[in-house]
MARNU-998095 format. One record per residue: x, y, z of N, C-alpha, C in turn. Coordinates in steps of 0.05 Angstrom, whole numbers, always signed. Atoms other than C-alpha are relative to their C-alpha. Example, Ala and Ser with C-alpha at 12.3 -4.5 7.8 and 13.67 -1.06 7.14 Angstrom:
2
+--------+--------+--------+--------+--------+--------+--------+--------+--------+
:    nxx :    nyy :    nzz :   caxx :   cayy :   cazz :    cxx :    cyy :    czz :
+--------+--------+--------+--------+--------+--------+--------+--------+--------+
:    +18 :    -24 :     +0 :   +246 :    -90 :   +156 :    +18 :    +24 :     +0 :
:    -16 :    -24 :     -1 :   +273 :    -21 :   +143 :    -15 :    +22 :    +14 :
+--------+--------+--------+--------+--------+--------+--------+--------+--------+
END
This chain:
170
+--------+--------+--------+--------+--------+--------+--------+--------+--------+
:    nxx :    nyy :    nzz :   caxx :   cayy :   cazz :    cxx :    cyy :    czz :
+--------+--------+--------+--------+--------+--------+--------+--------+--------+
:    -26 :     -5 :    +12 :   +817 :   +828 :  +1300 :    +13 :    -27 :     -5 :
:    -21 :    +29 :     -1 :   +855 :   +768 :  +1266 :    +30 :     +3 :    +12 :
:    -25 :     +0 :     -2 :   +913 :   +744 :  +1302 :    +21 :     -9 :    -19 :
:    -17 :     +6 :    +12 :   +982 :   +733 :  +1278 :     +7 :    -26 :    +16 :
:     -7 :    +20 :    -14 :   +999 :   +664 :  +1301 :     +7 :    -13 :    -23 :
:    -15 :    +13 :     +9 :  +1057 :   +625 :  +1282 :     -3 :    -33 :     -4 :
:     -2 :    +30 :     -6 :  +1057 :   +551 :  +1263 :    +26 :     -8 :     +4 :
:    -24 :     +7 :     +1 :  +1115 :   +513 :  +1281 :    +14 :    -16 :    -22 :
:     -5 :    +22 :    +29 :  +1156 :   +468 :  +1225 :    -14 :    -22 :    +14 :
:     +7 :    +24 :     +5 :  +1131 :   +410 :  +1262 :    -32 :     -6 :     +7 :
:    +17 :    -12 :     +1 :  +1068 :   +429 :  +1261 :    -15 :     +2 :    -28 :
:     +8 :     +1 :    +35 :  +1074 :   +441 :  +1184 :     +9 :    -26 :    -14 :
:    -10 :    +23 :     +9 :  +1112 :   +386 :  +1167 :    -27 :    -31 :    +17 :
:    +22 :    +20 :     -8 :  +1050 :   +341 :  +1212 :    -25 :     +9 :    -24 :
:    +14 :     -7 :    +20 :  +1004 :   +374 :  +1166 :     -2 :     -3 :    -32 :
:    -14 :    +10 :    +24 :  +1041 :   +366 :  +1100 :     -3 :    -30 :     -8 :
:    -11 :    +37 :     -3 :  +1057 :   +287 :  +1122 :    -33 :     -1 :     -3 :
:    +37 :     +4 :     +4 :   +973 :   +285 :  +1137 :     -4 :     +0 :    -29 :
:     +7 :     -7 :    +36 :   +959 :   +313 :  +1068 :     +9 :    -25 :    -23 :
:    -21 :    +21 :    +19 :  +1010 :   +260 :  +1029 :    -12 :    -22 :    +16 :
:     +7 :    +27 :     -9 :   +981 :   +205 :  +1070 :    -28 :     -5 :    -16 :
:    +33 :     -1 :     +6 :   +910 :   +225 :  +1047 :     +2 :     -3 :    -37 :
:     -8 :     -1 :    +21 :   +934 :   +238 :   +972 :    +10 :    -35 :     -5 :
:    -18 :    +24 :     +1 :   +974 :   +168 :   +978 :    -18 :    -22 :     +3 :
:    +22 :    +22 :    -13 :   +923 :   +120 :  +1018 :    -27 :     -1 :    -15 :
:    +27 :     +3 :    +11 :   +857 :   +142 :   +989 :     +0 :    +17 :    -25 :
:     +9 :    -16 :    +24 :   +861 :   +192 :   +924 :    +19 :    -15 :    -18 :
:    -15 :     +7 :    +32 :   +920 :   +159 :   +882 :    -16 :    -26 :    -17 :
:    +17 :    +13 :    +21 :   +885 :    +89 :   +884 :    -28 :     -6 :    -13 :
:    +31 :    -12 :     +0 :   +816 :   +116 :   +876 :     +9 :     +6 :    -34 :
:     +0 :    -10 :    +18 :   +847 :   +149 :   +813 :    +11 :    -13 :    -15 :
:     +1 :    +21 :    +17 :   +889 :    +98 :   +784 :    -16 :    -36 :     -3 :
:    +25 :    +21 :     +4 :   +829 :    +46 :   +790 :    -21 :    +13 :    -20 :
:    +20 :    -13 :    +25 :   +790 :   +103 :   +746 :    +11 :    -12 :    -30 :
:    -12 :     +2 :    +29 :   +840 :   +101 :   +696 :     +0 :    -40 :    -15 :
:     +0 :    +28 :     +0 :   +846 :    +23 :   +696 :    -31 :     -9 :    -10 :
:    +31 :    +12 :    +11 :   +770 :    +19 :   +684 :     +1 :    +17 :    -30 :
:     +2 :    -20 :    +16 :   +773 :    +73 :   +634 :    +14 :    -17 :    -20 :
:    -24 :    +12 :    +16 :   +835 :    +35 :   +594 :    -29 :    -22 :     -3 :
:    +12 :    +29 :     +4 :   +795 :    -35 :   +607 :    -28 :     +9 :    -21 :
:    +25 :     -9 :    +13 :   +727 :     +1 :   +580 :    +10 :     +5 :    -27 :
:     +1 :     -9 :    +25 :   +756 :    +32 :   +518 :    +15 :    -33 :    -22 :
:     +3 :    +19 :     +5 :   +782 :    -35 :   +504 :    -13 :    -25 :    -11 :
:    +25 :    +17 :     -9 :   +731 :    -76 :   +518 :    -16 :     +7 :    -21 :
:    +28 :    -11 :     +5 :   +672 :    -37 :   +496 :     +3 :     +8 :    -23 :
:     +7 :    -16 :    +35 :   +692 :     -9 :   +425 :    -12 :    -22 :    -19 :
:     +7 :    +16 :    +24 :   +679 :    -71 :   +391 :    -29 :    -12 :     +3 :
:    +28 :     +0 :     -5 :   +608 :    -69 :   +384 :     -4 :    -22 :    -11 :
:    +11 :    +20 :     +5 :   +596 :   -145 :   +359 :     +8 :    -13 :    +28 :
:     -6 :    +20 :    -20 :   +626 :   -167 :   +428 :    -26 :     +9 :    +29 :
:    +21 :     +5 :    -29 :   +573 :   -188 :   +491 :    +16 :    +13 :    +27 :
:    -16 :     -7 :    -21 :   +593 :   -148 :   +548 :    -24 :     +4 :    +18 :
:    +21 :     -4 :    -17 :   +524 :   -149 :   +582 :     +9 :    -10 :    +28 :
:     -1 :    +20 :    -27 :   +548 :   -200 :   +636 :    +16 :    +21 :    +15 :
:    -21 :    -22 :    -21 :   +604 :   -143 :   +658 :    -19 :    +22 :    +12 :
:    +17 :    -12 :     -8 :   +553 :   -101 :   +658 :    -19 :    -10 :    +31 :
:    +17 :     +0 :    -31 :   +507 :   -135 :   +711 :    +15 :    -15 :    +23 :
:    -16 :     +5 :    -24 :   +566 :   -157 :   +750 :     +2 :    +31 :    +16 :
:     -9 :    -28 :     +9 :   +579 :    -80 :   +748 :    -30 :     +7 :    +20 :
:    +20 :    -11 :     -5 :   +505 :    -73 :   +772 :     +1 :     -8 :    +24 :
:     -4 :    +11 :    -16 :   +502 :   -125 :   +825 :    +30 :    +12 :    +22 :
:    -19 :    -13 :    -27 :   +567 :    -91 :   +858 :    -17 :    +21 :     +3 :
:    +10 :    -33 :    -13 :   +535 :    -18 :   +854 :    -26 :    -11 :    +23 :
:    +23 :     -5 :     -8 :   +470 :    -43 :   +887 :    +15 :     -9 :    +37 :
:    -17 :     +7 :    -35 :   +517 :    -78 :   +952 :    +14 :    +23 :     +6 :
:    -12 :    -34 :     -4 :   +553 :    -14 :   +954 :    -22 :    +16 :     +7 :
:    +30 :    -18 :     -4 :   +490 :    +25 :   +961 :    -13 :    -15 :    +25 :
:     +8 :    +10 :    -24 :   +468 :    -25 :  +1010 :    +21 :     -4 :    +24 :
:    -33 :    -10 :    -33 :   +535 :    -19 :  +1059 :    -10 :    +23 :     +5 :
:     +8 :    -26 :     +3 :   +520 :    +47 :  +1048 :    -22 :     +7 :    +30 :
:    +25 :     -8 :    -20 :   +452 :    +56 :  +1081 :     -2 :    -31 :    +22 :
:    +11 :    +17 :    -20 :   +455 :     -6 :  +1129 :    +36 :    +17 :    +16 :
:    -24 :    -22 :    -17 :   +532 :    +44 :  +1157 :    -19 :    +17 :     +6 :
:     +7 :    -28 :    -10 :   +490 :   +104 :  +1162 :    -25 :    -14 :    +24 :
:    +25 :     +1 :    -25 :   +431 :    +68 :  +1210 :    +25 :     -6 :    +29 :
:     -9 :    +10 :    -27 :   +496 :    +39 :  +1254 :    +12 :    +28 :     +9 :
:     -6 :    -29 :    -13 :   +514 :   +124 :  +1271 :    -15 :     -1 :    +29 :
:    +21 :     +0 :    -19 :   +486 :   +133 :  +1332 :     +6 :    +33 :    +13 :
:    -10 :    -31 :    -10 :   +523 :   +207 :  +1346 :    -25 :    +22 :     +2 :
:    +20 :    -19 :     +4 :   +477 :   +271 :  +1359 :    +13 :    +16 :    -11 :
:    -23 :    -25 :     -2 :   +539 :   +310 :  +1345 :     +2 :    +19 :    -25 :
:    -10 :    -15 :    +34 :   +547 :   +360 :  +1281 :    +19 :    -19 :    -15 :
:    -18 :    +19 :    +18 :   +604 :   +314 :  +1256 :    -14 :    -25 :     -2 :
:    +10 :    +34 :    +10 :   +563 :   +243 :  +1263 :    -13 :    +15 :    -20 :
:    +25 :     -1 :    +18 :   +508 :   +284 :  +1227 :    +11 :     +5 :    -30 :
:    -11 :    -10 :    +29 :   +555 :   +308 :  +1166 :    +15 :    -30 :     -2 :
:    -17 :    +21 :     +7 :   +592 :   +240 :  +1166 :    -29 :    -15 :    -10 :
:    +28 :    +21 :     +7 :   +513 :   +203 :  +1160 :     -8 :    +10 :    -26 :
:     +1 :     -9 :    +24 :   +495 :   +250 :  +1111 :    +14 :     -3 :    -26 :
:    -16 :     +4 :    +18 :   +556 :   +242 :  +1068 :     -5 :    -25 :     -8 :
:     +0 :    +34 :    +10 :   +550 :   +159 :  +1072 :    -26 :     +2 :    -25 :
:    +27 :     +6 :     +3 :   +480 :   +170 :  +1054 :     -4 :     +6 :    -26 :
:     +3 :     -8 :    +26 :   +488 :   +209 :   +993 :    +18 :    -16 :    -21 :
:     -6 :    +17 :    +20 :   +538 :   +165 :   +969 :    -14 :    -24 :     -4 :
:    +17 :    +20 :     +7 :   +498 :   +105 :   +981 :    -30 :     +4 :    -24 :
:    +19 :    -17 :    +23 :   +445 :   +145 :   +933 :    +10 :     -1 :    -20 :
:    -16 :    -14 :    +35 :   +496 :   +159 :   +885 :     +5 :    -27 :     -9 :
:     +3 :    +30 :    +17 :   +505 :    +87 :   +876 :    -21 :     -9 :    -10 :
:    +37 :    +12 :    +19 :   +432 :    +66 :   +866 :     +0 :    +15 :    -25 :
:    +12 :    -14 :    +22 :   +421 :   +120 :   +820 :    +24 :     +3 :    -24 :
:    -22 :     +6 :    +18 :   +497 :    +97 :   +784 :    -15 :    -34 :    -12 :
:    +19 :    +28 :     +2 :   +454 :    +19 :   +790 :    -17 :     +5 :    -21 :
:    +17 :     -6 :    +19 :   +398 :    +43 :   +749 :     -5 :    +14 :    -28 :
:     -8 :     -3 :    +25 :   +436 :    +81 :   +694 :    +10 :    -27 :     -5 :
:    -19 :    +18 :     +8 :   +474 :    +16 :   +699 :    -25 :    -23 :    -21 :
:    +31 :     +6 :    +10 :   +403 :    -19 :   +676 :     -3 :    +11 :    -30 :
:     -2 :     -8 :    +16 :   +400 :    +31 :   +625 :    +15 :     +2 :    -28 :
:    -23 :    +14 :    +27 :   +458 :    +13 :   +593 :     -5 :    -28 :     -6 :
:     +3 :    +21 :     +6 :   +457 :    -59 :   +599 :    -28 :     -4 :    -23 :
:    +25 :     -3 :    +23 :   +379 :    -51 :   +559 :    +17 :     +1 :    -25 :
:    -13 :     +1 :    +26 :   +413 :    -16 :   +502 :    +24 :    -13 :    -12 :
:    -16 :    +22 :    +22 :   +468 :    -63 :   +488 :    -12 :    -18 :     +5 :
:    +20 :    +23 :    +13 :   +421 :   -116 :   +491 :    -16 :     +7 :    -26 :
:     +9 :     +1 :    +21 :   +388 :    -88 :   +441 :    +26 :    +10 :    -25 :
:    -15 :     -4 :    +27 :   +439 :    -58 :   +396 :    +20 :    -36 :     -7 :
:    -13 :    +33 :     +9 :   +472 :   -134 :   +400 :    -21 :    -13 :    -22 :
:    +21 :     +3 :    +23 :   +403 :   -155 :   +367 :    -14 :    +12 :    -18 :
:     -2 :     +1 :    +17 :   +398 :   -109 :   +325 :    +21 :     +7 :    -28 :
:    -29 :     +7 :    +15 :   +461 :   -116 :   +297 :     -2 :    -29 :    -23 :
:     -7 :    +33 :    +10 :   +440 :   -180 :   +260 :    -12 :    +12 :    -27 :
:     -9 :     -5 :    +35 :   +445 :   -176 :   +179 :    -33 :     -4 :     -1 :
:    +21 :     -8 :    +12 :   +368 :   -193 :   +176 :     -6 :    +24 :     +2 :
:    +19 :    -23 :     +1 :   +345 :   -133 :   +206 :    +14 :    +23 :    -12 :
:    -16 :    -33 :    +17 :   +392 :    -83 :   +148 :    -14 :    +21 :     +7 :
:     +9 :    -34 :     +3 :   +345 :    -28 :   +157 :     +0 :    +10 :    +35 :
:     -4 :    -12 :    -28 :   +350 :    -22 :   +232 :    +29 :     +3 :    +10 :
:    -32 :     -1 :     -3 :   +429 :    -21 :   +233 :     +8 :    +18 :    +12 :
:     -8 :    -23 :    -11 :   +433 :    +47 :   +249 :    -17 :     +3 :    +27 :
:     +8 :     -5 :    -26 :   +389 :    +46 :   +308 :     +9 :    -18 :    +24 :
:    -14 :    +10 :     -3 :   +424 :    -11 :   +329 :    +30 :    +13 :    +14 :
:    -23 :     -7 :     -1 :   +493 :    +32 :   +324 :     -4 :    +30 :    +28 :
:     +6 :    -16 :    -25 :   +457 :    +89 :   +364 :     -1 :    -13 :    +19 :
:     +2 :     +8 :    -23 :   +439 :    +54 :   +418 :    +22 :    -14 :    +12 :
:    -31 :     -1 :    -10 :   +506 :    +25 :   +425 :    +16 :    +18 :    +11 :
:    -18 :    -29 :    -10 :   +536 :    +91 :   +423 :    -16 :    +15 :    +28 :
:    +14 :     +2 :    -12 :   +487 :   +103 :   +471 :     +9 :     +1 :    +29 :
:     -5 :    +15 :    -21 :   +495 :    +54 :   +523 :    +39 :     +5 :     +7 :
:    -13 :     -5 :     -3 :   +572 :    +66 :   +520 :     +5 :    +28 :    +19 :
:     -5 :    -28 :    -15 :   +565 :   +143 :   +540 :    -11 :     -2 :    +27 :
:     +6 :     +5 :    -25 :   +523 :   +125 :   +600 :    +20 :    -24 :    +12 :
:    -27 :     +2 :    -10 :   +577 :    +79 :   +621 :    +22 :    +15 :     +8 :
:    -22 :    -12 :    -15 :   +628 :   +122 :   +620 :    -13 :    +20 :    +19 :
:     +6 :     -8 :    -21 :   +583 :   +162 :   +661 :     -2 :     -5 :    +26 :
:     +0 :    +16 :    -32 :   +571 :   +112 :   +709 :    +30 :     -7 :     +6 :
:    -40 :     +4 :    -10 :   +651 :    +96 :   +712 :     +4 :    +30 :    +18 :
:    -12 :    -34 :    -15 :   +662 :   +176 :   +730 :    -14 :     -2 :    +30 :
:    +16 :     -8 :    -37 :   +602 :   +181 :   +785 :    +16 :    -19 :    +16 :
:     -3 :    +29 :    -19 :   +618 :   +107 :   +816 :    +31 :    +18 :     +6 :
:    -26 :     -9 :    -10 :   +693 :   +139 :   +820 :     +4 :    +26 :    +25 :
:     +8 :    -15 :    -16 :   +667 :   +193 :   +852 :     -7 :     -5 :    +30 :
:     +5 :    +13 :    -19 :   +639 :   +168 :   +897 :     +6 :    -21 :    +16 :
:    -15 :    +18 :    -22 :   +678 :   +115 :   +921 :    +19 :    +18 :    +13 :
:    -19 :    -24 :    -17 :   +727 :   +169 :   +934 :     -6 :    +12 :    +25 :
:    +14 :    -12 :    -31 :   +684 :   +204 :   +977 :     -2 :    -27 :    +25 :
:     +7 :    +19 :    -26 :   +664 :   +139 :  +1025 :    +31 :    -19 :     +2 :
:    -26 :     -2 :     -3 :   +735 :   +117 :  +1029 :    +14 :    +18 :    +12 :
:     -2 :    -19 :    -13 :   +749 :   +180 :  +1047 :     +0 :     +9 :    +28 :
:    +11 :     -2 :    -29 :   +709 :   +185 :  +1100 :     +6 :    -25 :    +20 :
:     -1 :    +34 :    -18 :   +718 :   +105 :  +1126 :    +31 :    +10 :     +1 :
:    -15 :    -11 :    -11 :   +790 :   +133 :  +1131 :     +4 :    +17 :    +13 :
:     -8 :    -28 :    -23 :   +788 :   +197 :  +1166 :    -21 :    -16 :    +26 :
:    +16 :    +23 :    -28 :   +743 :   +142 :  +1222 :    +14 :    -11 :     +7 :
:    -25 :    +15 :     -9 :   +791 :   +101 :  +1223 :    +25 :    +14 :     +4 :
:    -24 :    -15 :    -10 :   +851 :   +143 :  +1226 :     -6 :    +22 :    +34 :
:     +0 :    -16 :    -24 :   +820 :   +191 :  +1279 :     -6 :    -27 :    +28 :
:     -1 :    +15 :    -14 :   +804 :   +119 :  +1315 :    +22 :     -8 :    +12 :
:    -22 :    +10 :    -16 :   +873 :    +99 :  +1318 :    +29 :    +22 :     +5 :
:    -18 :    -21 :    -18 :   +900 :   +167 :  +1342 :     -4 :     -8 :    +36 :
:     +8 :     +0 :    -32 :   +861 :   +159 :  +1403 :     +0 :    -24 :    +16 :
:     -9 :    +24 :    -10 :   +884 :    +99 :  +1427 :    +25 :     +8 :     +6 :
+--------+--------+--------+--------+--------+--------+--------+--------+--------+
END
């Protein structure tokens, strides 16, 4: 039989305040850093005669250290507990979700390397494959912008609710 049990206001109001800390500390600038890439990207990236490969494998080179924090956090767990094992698991899959954000990131950088060369006035009859693969390499970007956001969210997330339940218990 479910009981009826009352919360108290301060009780709800600790709960509420939790919530707005979590919304405030880790989801707003998780979300206005999307939009900021998002803005910088549509910027950036429409003008298909400009070189943006180098952002790109700056872009790559972070995802792959991210992915490696990632899985060199999840070996320092040492818990047997149901919660270490869902906190290891979570790192773990984000550290995944980065590699496998790294290797679209590859995928893109390729095709604007090529749509840059073949963008050049000798090769007229390849123009359009050129313009595909631009359009291309853009959509997988903004794919990799969404996951990588994703996923930082999540391990942020979690590296706060560690740290916050650390410095309750003190």
């Amino acid at each position: 039989m479910p009981t009826n049990s009352k919360r108290s206001f301060k009780e709800i109001f600790r709960i509420i305040g939790y919530g707005l800390k979590i919304l405030l500390v880790v989801y707003l600038p998780i979300i206005a850093f999307f939009f900021f890439i998002i803005g910088w990207l549509i910027s950036d990236f429409l003008t298909p005669k400009k070189d943006t490969t180098i952002f790109l494998s700056v872009g790559f080179a972070m995802l792959i250290g991210l992915a490696s924090v990632c899985f060199s956090w999840v070996k320092t767990i040492d818990g047997n507990d149901e919660n270490d094992q869902k906190t290891k698991k979570a790192i773990k899959v984000c550290g995944e979700s980065f590699f496998i954000t790294a290797l679209y990131l590859i995928v893109a950088i390729a095709l604007q390397y090529v749509s840059l060369k073949l963008d050049d006035p000798k090769l007229h009859s390849l123009i359009f494959l050129g313009k595909v693969c631009y359009w291309l390499s853009y959509i997988i970007i903004m794919t990799v912008v969404t996951y990588f956001t994703i996923s930082f969210a999540k391990l942020i997330h979690l590296l706060f609710l560690r740290v916050d339940n650390n410095i309750r218990d003190l």
